[in-house]
C-alpha positions as CSV (number, residue, x, y, z in Angstrom):
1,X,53.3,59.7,10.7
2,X,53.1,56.1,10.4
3,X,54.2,54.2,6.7
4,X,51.2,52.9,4.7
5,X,50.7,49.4,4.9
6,X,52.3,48.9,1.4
7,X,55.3,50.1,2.5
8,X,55.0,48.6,6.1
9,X,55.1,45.2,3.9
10,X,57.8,45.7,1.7
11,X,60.4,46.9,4.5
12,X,58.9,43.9,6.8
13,X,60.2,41.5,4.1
14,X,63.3,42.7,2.9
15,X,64.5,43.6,6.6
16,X,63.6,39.9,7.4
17,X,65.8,38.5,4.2
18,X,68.5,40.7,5.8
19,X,68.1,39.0,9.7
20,X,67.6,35.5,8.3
21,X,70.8,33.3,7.0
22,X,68.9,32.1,4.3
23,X,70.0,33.0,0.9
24,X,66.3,32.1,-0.6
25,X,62.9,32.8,0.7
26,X,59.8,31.3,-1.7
27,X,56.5,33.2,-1.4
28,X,54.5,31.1,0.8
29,X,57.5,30.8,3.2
30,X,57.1,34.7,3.3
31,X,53.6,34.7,3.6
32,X,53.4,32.1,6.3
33,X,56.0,33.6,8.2
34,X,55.3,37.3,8.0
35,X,51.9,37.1,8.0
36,X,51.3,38.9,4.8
37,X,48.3,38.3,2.4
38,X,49.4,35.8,-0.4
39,X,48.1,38.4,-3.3
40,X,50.0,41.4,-1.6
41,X,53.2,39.8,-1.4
42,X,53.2,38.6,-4.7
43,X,52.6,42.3,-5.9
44,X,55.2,43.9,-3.9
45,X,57.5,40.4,-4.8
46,X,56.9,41.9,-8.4
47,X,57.4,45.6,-7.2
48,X,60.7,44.8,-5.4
49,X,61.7,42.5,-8.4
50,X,60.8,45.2,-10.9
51,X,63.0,47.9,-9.2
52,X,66.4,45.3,-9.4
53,X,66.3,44.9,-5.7
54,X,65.5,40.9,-5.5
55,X,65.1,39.0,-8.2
56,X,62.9,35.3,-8.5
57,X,64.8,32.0,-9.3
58,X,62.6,29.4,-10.9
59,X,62.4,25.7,-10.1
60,X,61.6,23.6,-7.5
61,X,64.4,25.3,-5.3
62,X,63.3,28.6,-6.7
63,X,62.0,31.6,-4.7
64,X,63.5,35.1,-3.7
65,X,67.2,36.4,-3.2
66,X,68.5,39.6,-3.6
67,X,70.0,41.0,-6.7
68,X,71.2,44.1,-5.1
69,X,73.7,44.7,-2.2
70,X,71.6,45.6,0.3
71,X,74.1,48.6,1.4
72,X,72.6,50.0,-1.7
73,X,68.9,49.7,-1.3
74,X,67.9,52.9,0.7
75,X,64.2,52.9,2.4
76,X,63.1,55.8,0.2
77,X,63.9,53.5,-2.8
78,X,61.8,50.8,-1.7
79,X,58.8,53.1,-1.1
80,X,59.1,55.2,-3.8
81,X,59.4,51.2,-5.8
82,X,56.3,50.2,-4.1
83,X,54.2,53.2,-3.5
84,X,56.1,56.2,-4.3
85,X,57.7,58.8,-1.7
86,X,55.0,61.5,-2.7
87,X,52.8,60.5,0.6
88,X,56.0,61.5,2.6
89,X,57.2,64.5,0.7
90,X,53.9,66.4,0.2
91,X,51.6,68.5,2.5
92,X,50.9,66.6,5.8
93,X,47.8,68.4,5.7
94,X,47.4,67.0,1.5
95,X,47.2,70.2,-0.1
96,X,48.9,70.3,-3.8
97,X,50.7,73.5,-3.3
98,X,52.1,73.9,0.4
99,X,55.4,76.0,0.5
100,X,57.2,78.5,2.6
101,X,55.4,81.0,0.4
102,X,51.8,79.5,0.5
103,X,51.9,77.6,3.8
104,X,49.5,75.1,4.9
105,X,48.7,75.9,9.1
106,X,51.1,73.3,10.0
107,X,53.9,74.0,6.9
108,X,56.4,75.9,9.4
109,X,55.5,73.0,12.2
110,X,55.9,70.2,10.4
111,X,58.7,71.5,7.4
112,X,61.8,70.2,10.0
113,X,60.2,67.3,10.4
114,X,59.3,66.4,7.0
115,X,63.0,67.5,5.9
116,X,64.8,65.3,8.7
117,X,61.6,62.2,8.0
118,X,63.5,62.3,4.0
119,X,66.6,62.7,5.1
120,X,66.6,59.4,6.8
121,X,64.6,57.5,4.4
122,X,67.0,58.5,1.9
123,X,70.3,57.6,3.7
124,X,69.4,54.3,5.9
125,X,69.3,51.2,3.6
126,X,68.1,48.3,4.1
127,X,71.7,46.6,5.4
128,X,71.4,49.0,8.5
129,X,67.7,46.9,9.0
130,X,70.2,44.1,9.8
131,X,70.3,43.4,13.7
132,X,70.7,40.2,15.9
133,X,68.2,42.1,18.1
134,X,65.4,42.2,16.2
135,X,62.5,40.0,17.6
136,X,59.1,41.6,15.0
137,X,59.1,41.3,11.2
């Protein structure tokens, strides 16, 4: 299973604040460095703000910083902020009620995944994102 692009967006920015030594980012820095539509940032910018993870500073020095630790900000947060973790927690197969009782034909296949897919969303944050390897943002 692959994150939505929404999602894909949000993580790409906020892991590449946590690479980069700069304290603040402004939009079109973002956008011309990540590569992300100028509207779509700005939404998720909003979303992210929102949510108390970054907050804007104003002025002609302004832009983005974080307002959270970032040990604190776990990845199901910032979907759930941006998209919500439904997508992730629901029927792979999209059927509304999918259980151990009423099982979808992948339910017992996919159930372990599913459970161990939350479980790491839920526990990595975005200060484990932080790596002097990383090369793609």
């Amino acid at each position: 299973m692959r994150l939505s692009k929404t999602s894909e967006y949000a993580l790409r920015i906020l892991s590449f604040m946590i690479n980069s030594d700069m304290q603040v980012f402004s939009a079109k820095y973002l956008i011309d460095t990540l590569n992300v539509p100028d509207k779509y940032l700005r939404r998720l910018m909003t979303d992210l703000s929102k949510n108390g993870f970054i907050k804007s500073l104003k002025g002609r020095d302004g832009g983005y910083i974080f307002a959270k630790n970032a040990n604190t900000i776990h990845i199901s947060q910032v979907i759930d902020a941006v998209e919500g973790m439904d997508r992730y927690e629901g029927c792979i197969m999209g059927f509304g009620d999918c259980s151990d009782s009423n099982p979808c034909s992948l339910h017992e296949n996919y159930a372990p995944i599913k459970e161990q897919l939350i479980h790491f969303l839920s526990t990595t944050t975005i200060s484990e994102l932080k790596s002097t390897n990383v090369l793609k943002f």
